[in-house]
C-alpha positions in Angstrom: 15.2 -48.7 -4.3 13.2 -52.1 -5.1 13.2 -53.0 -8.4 9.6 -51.9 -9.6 10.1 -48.7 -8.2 13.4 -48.2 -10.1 11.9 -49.4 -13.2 8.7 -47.3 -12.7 11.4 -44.1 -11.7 13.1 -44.7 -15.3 10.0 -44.9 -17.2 8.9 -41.8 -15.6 12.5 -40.0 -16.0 12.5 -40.9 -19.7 8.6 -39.3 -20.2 10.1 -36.0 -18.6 13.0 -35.4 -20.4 11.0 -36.8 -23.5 8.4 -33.5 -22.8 11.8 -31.4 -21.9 13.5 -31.6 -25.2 9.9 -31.6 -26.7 9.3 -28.0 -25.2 13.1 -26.9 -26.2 12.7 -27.7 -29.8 9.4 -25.6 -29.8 6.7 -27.9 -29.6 4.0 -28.6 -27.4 3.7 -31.4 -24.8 0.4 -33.0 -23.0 0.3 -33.5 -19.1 -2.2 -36.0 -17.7 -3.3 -35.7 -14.1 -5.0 -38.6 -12.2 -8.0 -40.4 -13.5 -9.4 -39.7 -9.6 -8.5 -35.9 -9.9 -10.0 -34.3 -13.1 -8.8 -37.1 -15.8 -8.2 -34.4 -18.2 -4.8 -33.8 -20.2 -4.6 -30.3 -21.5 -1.9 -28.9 -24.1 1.0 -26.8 -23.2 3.4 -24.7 -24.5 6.2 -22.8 -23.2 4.9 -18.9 -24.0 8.6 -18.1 -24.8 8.7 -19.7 -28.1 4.7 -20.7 -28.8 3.9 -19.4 -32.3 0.3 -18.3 -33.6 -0.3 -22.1 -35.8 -0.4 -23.6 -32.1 -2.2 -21.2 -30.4 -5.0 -21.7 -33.4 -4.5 -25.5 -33.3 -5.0 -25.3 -29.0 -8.3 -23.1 -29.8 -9.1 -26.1 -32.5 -8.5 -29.2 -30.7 -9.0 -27.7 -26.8 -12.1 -26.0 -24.7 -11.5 -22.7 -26.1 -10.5 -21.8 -22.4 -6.8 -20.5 -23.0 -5.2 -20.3 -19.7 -1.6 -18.3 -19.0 0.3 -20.4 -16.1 2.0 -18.0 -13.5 3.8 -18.0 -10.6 2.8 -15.7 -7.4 5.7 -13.0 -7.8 4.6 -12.7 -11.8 0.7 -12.4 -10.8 1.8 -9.5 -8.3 3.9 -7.9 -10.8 1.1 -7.8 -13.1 -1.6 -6.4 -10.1 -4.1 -9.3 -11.0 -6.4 -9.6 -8.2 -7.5 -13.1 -7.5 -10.9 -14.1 -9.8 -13.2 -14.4 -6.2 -12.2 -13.8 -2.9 -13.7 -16.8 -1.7 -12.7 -19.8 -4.1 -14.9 -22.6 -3.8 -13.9 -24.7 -6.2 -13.5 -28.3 -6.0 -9.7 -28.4 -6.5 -9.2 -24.7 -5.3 -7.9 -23.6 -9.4 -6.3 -19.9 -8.8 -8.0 -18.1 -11.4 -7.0 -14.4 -11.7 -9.1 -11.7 -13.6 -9.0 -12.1 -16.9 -6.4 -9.8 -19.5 -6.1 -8.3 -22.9 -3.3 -6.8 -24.5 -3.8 -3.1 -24.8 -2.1 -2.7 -28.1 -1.4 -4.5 -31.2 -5.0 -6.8 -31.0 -8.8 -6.5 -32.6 -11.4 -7.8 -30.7 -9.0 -10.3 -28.7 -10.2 -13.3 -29.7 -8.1 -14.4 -32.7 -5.3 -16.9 -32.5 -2.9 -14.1 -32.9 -4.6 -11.7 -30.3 -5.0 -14.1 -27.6 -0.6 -14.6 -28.2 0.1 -11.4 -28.3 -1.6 -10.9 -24.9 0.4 -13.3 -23.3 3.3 -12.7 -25.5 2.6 -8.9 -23.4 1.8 -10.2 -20.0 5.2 -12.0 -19.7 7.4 -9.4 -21.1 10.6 -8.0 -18.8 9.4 -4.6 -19.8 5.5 -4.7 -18.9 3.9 -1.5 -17.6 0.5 -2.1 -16.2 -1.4 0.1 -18.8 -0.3 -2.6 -21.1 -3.1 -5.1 -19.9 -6.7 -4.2 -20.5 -9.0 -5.9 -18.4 -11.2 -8.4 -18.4 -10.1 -10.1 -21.5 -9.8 -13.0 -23.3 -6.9 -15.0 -21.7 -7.1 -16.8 -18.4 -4.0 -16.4 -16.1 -3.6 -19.6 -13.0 -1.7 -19.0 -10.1 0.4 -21.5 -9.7 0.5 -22.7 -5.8 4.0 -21.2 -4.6 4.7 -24.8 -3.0 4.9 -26.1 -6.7 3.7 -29.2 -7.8 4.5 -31.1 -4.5 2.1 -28.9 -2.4 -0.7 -29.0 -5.1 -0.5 -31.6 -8.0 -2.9 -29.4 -11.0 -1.9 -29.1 -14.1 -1.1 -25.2 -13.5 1.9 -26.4 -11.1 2.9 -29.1 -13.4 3.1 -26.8 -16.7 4.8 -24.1 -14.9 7.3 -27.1 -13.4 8.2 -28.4 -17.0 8.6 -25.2 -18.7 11.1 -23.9 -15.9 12.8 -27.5 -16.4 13.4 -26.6 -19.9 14.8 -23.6 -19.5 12.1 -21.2 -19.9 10.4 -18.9 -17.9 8.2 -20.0 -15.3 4.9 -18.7 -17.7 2.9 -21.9 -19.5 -0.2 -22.1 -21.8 -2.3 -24.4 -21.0 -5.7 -25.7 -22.4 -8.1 -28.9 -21.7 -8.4 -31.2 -24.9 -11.6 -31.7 -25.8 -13.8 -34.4 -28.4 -15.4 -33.6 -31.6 -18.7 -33.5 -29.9 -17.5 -31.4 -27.2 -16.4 -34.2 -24.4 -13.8 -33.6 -22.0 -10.9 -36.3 -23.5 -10.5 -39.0 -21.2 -7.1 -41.6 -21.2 -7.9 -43.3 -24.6 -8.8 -40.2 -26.6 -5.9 -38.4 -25.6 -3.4 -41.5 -26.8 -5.2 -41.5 -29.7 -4.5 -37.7 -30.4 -1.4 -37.7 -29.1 0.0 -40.4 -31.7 -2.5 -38.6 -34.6 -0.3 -35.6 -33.9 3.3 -36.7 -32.3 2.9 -35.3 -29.1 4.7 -36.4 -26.2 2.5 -37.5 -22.7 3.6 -37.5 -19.7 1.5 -37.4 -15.6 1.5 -35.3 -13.2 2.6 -38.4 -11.4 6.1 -38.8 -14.1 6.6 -35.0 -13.2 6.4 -35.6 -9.2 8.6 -38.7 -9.2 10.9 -36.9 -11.1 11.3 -34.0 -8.9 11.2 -36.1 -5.8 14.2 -38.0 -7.1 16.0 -35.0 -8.2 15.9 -33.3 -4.9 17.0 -36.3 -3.2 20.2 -36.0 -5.5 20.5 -32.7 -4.4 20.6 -33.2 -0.5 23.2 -36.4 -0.7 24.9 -34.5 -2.9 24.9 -31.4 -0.5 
């Protein structure tokens, strides 16, 4: 390993486990994707351990489009059929039909509703007549190659969270501007310092997966 791409390996190393310990002591992390891609960094949050302020201040600060990350097995589990049958979309983004709590909400929309439907949809105990839908919340299938087959931010948020020690479920959400931008590179910085929230790239999160299986099979 040449020396820039040690150095380049460390920086990205550091960013992860940065974001790892950030998730495990409750807070929430931004992941960036590639300024060809969708240049967009949205807010996650482990749903294990994501409390109602953060949810309200990812409503405040994001599109309003609050998204549940899942993997394949959890999206069967919970019968969602696929959004369309035909997905068209640019970067092929795996929505599912869109859920509601059954009990314990109002109209769905609040802070505390839109948790409590995803605190519900990623419960051991789940029956399926405890998910109305459509709803309020947006589940993603995650691509069951992971973040090496498909590099979204679905893959990446459901990656990190697992890393940390949580179940394979992520909220995610794109940070927006004041006047209803999409945040590009220098806004994001900008609210990431404002607010103490650790970065990191889909890029950090795929060199530092690479390097860790590569561990793994000279180890083995």
């Amino acid at each position: 390993m040449n020396r820039t791409i040690l150095s380049e390996f460390n920086l990205s190393k550091k960013k992860v486990q940065k974001a790892i310990s950030a998730l495990k002591d409750g807070e929430g992390i931004i992941i960036l994707d590639d300024e060809k891609r969708e240049n967009e960094g949205d807010l996650v949050f482990s749903c294990e351990n994501m409390t109602v302020e953060q949810m309200a201040f990812t409503i405040r600060y994001g599109s309003g489009i609050v998204c549940l990350c899942i993997t394949e097995s959890k999206r069967k589990q919970l019968r969602l059929p696929m959004m369309v049958k035909n997905n068209t979309s640019k970067y092929q983004t795996a929505f599912t039909v869109t859920i509601e709590a059954a009990n314990g909400i109002s109209t769905g929309v609040s802070a505390k509703d839109r948790l409590t439907t995803i605190q519900t949809a990623i419960s051991d105990t789940l029956r399926p007549t405890d998910l109305n839908r459509p709803g309020h919340i947006f589940p993603l299938r995650a691509h069951p190659g992971g973040i090496l087959a498909r590099s979204g931010h679905t893959e990446a948020a459901v990656e990190i969270v697992s890393l940390a020690g949580f179940k394979p479920c992520a909220v995610i959400c794109e940070l927006t501007n004041k006047d209803g931008t999409m945040s590009r590179l220098s806004d994001i910085v900008k609210f990431s310092k404002k607010y103490n929230i650790n970065i990191l790239t889909i890029q950090d999160l795929i060199f530092y997966i690479k390097n860790q299986s590569k561990k793994l099979c000279r180890s083995g």
